[in-house]
N, C-alpha and C positions, 0 to 999 in steps of 0.2 A: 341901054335897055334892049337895043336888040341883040348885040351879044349873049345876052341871058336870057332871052327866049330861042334863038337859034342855036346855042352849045351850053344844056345843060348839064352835061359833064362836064365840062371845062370850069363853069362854077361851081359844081362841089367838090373841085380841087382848088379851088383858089380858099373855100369857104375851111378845106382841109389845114391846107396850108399857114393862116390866119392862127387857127384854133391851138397849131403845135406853138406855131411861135409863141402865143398867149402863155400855154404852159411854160414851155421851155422859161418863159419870161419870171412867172411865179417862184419857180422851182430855183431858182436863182439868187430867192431874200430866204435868210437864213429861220430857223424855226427850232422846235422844241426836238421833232422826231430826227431832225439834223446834229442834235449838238451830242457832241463824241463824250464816250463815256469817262469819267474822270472820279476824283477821289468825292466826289458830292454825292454817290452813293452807297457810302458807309454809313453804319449808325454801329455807335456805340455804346452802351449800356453800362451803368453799374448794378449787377444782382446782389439784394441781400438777402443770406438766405435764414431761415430763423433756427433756431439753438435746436440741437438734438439731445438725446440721450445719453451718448458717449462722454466722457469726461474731456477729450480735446473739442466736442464739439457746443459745449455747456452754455458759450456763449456768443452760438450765430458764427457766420460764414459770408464773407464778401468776392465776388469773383466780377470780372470785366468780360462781355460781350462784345463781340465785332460781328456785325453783319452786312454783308452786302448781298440785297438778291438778286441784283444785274447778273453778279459773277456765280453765284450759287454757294454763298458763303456762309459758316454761322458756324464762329469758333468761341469756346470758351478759355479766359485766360485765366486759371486758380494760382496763386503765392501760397496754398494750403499745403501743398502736397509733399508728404514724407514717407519714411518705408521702415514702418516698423516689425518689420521683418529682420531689420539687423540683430544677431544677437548680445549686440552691447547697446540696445536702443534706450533701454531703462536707465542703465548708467551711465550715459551720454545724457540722456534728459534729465536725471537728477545733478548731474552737475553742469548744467545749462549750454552744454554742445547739445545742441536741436537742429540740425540739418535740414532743411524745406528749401524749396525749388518751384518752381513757377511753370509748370504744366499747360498744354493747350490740348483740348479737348473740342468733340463735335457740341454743340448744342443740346442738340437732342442724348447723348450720352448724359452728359451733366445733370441735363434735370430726369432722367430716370433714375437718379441715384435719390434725388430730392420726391420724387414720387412713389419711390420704395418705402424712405425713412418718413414717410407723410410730415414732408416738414415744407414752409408755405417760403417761396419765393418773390420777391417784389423786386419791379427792374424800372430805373431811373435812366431814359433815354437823354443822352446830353446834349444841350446847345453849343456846339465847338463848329470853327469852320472848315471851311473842306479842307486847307493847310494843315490845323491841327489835328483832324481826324486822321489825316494820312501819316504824321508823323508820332501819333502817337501810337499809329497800331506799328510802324516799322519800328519804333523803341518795342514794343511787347515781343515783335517777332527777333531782333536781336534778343533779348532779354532769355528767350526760350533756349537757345545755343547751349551746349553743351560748357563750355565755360564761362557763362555768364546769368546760368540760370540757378545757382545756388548759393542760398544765404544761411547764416546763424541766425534764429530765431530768437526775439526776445521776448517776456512777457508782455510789455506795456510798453516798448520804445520802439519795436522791430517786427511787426507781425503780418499775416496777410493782407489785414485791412492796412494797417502803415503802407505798406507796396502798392496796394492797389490806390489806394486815394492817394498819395502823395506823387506815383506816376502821371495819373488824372491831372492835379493840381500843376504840373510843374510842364503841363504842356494847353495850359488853358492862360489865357491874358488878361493878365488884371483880375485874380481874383479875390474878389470879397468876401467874407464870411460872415456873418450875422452871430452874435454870441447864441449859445445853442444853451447854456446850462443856467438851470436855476440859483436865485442866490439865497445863502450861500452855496459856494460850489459843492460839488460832493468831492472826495478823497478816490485814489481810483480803485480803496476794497471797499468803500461804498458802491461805488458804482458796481463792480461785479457782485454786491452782495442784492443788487435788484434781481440782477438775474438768477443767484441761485436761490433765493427766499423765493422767488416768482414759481419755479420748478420744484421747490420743497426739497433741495438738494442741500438736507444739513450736512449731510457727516462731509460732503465733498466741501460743504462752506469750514468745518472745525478744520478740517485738515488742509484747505487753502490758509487760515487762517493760521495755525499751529507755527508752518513752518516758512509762512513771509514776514518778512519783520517789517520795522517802522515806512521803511523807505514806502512800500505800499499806502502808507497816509499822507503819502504828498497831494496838493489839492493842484491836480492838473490844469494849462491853461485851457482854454477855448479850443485854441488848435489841436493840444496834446490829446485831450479828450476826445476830438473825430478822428483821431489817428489811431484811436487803442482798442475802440469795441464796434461793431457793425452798425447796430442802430445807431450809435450817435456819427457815425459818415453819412450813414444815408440822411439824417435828421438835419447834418451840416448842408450837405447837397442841396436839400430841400430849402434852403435862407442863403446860398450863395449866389453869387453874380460877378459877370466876367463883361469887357468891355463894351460886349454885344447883347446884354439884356442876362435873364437868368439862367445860372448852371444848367437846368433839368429842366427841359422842354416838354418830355412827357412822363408821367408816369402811371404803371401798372402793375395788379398782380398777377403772374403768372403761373402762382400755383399757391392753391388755398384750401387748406382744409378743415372740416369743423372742431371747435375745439371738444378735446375730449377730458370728462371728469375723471378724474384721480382721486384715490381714495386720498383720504387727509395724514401725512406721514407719521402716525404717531409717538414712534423709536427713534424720539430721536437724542443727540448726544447728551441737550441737557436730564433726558428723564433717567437716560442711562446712567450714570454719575449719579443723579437723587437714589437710584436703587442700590447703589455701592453703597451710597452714605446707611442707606437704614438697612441692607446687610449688614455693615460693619459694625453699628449700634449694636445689631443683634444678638451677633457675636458675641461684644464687648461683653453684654450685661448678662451674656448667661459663662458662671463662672466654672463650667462643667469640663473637666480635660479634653471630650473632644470639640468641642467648640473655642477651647483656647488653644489647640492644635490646629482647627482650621481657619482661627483669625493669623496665626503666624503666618501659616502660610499662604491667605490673603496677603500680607502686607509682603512677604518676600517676592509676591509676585506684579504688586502693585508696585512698589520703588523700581522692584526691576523691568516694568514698561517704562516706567516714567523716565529711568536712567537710557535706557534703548534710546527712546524720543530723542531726547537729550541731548543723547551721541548724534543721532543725523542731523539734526537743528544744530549743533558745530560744526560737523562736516559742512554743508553746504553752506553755510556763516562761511566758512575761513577758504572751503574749496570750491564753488561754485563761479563760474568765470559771468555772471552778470552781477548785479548788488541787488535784487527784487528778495533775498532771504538775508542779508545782513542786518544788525541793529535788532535783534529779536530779542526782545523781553520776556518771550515766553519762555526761555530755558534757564529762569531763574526758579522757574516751577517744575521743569524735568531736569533736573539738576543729573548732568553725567555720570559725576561724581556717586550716586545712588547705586551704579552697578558694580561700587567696589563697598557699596556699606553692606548692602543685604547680604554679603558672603559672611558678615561677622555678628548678622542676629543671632545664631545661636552660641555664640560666642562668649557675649557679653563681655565687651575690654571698657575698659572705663571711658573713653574717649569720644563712646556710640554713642551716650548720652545729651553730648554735647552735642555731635553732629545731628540727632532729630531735633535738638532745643531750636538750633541756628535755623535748620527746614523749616520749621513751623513757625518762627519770627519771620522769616523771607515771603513766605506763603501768605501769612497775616497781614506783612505790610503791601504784599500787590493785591489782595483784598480790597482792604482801605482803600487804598488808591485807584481801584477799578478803572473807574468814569472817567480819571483825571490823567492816565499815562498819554504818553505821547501814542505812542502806538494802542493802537485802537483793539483788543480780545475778544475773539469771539464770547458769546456769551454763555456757551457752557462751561467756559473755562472757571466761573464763579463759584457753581458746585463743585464743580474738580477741586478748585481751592479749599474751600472745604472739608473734601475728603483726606486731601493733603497736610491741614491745619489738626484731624483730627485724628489721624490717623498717626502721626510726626508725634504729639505732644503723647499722645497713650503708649508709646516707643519711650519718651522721654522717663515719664510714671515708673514705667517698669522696671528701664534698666538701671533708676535711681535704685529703687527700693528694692532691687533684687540684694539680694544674699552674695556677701565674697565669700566662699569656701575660707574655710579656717586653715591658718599654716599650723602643719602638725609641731609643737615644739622640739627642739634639739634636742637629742641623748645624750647625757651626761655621762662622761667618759668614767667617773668616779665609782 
């Protein structure tokens, strides 16, 4: 006590002294603002994004986020990306070399593009652990390299959403899936036929329909089905679960817009075909030269789309390097064969007759049989038949009953 009345300095350095060590001592058990930065702050996202206007983009878009904002990071990973700027790009895609590549973009780039085309993005933040996060962004950042970032595209076995969820999947443990699809299942041109009836996208559904044959009415599994179109990955996402509780820890939307009305499409392929049909009636029944000149040449023009058709519906049958247009029953109705009859309508060889008879039995029996083929037609193909059953059999009429020019008899030498 007397100490500390007679050297009051001397205690407010012992009191000093005390108080570091105190800290020092603190500063010593490990704590949050301590612990060194490691791969626990990534997050990873799946975006899906919704359908656009464009025909590749008819049915949504899936791309992979990587963020971390320790490091100031926020990269988008797209399997979308192609360069249809080549000038063999069309005839690359119709015979199914389709070239895509797996691009990395900023964040904020990506969704300006989705901000421009006012189309609504939704992102499924995942429950992976920090192991998994960090290997699965260095698989995407290998994957991006110049010889490992391009694939052949498929329609339904191989496509961005394939890449992207099946990357996800094949770096998450023990994953689950929950069945996602109604019973019975849909086919997988059901399934794109929601989206294009949804958008009133006929003439793009006749002509998806036209030239994909059976294969397209396989009734995919559970799996194959989150693998083929965007919403049903993210739908899968949303019923999955991995060791550690469920896939999708959070979810949100990050870009949303109102919907807009659209007038109601009303051109579409079936009214077009009805209107053939009762032009061609029209025609028929007025028996006036120029109206049985401009039915002629209606039907040389009608066999010869239908034979055109025809021809590419074999080409990509026999030459297309996937099987998504093989097995097509619809080119029993564009018969190829058509763009060598119509050079002999005005002809008339005896043999035409026959060849409209067998069209219009072939047309009449996939009529009948509509409901019941394997392969599932779109549904204006039913009036086309029709045009086809009608137009075939009034070819047959004519070129019976027409007139053989008379053989002038022989001169008699006598």
């Amino acid at each position: 006590m007397y100490f500390s009345q007679n050297h009051p300095t001397v205690n407010r350095q012992l009191l000093s002294v005390i108080l570091l060590l105190c800290l020092l001592l603190l500063s010593s058990f490990p704590g949050k603002s301590q612990t060194p930065e490691d791969s626990c702050t990534l997050e990873i996202s799946l975006l899906t994004c919704a359908p656009g206007t464009d025909l590749y983009s008819l049915f949504g878009h899936t791309a992979i986020r990587v963020r971390d904002q320790q490091r100031g990071m926020d990269v988008v990973y797209n399997y979308g990306t192609f360069d249809d700027r080549d000038p063999l790009f069309y005839f690359h895609f119709t015979n199914g070399i389709m070239i895509y590549s797996l691009s990395a973009s900023t964040y904020e780039d990506f969704m300006l593009e989705y901000e421009y085309d006012h189309r609504a993005v939704v992102a499924q933040s995942l429950n992976l652990t920090c192991d998994q996060k960090k290997n699965l962004y260095e698989a995407l950042r290998q994957n991006t390299t110049e010889e490992n970032r391009f694939y052949n595209y498929q329609f339904y076995a191989d496509n961005c959403t394939t890449r992207a969820g099946k990357i996800i999947a094949s770096h998450s443990s023990s994953l689950q899936i929950d069945n996602i699809l109604p019973n019975p299942p849909p086919t997988y041109r059901q399934m794109i036929h929601i989206y294009l009836e949804r958008q009133q996208q006929y003439w793009p559904e006749f002509g998806i329909d036209m030239l994909l044959g059976a294969n397209l009415d396989q009734k995919p599994s559970n799996e194959q089905a989150m693998y083929f179109l965007p919403d049903y990955l993210m739908n899968g996402f949303d019923h999955a679960h991995t060791g550690t509780g469920p896939l999708v820890r959070k979810k949100e939307t990050l870009l949303q817009f109102p919907e807009t009305k659209t007038g109601v499409a009303w051109f579409t392929p079936s009214l077009f075909f009805g209107l053939l049909i009762l032009l061609s009636v029209i025609l028929t029944l007025k028996k006036k030269r120029p109206a049985q000149k401009a039915l002629q040449i209606f039907d040389i023009v009608l066999f010869s789309l239908l034979g055109l058709i025809g021809l590419i519906m074999l080409y990509v049958w026999i030459f297309r390097v996937d099987e998504v247009c093989r097995n097509n029953i619809n080119i029993f109705w564009a018969l190829p064969t058509h763009l060598a009859a119509v050079f002999f309508l005005r002809k008339n060889p005896s043999w035409l007759k026959y060849y409209f008879l067998i069209t219009a039995v072939i047309a009449s029996i996939l009529l009948i049989g509509f409901v019941w083929w394997p392969q599932q037609m779109n549904s204006a193909v039913a009036p086309l038949l029709i045009l086809v059953i009608f137009r075939s059999f009034h070819q047959f009429i004519k070129l019976r009953n027409a007139k053989v020019p008379a053989v002038p008899p022989a001169k008699s030498r006598i």
